[in-house]
C-alpha positions in Angstrom: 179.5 155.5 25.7 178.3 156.5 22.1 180.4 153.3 20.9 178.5 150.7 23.1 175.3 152.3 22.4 176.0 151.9 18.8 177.7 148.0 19.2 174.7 147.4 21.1 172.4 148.6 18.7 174.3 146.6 15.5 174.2 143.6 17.8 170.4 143.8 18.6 169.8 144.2 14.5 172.2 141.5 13.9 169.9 138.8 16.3 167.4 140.7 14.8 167.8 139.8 11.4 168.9 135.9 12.5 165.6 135.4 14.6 163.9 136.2 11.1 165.5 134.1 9.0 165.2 131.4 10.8 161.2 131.6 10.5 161.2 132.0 7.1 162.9 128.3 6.7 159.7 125.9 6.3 160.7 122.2 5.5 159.8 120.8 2.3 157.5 118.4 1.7 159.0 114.9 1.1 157.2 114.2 -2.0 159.0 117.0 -3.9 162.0 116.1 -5.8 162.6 114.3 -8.6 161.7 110.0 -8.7 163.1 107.7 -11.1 160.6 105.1 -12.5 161.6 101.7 -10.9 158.6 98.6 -11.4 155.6 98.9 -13.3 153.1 96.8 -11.7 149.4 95.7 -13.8 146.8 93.4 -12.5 148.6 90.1 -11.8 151.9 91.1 -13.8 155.5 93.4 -11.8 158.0 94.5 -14.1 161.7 95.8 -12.9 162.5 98.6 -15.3 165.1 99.8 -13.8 167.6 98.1 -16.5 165.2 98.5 -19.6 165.9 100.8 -22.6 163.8 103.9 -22.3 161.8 102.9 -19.2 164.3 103.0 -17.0 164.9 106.6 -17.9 161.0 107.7 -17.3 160.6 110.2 -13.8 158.9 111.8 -12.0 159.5 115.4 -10.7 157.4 117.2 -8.1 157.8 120.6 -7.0 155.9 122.2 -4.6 152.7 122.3 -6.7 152.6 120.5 -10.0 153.9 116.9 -10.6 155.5 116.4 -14.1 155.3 112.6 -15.3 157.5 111.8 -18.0 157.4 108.0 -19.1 159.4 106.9 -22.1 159.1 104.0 -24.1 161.0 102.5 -27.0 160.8 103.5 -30.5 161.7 102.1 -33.5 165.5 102.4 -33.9 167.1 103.5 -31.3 165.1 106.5 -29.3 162.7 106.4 -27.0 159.7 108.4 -27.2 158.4 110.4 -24.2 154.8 111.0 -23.3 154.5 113.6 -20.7 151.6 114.6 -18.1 151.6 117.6 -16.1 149.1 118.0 -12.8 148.9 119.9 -10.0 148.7 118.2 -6.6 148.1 119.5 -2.7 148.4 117.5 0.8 145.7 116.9 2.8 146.8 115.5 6.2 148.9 112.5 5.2 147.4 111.8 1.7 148.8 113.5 -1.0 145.8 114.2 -4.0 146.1 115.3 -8.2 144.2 118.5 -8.2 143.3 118.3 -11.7 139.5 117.9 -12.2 140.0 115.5 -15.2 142.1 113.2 -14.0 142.0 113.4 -10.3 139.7 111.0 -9.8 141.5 108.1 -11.6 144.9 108.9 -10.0 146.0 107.9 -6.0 149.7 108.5 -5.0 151.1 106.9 -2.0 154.6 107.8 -0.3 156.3 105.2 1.8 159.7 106.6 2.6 162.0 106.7 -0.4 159.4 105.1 -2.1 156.3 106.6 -4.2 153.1 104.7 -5.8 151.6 106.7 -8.5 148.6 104.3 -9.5 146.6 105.1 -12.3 142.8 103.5 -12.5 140.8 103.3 -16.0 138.0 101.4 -17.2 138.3 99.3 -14.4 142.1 98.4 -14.5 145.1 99.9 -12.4 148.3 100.4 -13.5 150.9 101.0 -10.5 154.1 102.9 -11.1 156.7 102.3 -8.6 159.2 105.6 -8.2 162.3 106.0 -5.8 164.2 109.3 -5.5 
């Protein structure tokens, strides 16, 4: 009797113990991950970077609260030069926004299934940069 009250009892934690962990799963957010830079789009002009030296190593990685932009561009000689930007960003319903008081305001980001738009507006021009994971 002592040993099926005491299965019993290990079993109960056991399911227990699964119940909870399965709560504590939440899905992640699509946007996070990390995007490789694919067109750079400005005013009337698309550009494939995907093949260019430098560009076509510039990402973007999100986690679950800051976006890191990396863009790299050729240098003289053979390296690239990186310029990075660092933001943090939150969801509100289905649009994602930068939370950064500076430049907030100037940047939109749109996700479209493996495809994100990270467009960048100053005096008066955009600048579009097409990512995909």
């Amino acid at each position: 009797m002592k040993r099926s009250i005491s299965t019993l009892l290990l079993l109960t934690g056991f399911l227990l113990l699964i119940s909870c962990a399965k709560d504590e799963i939440s899905e992640q957010d699509p946007l996070v991950g990390l995007w490789k830079l694919q067109r750079i789009t400005a005013g009337n002009e698309s550009v494939d970077v995907t093949n260019m030296t430098c560009y076509g190593q510039s990402t973007l990685k999100v986690t679950e609260s800051e976006i890191t932009l990396s863009l790299k561009s050729p240098q003289t000689g053979a390296d690239c030069s990186a310029d990075t930007s660092s933001f943090g960003w939150k969801k509100n319903g289905n649009v994602y926004q930068v939370v950064d008081d500076e430049v907030g305001e100037y940047i939109t980001i749109t996700l479209i299934g493996d495809d994100l738009s990270l467009t960048v507006t100053a005096d008066g021009n955009s600048s579009t940069f097409l990512f995909r994971k």
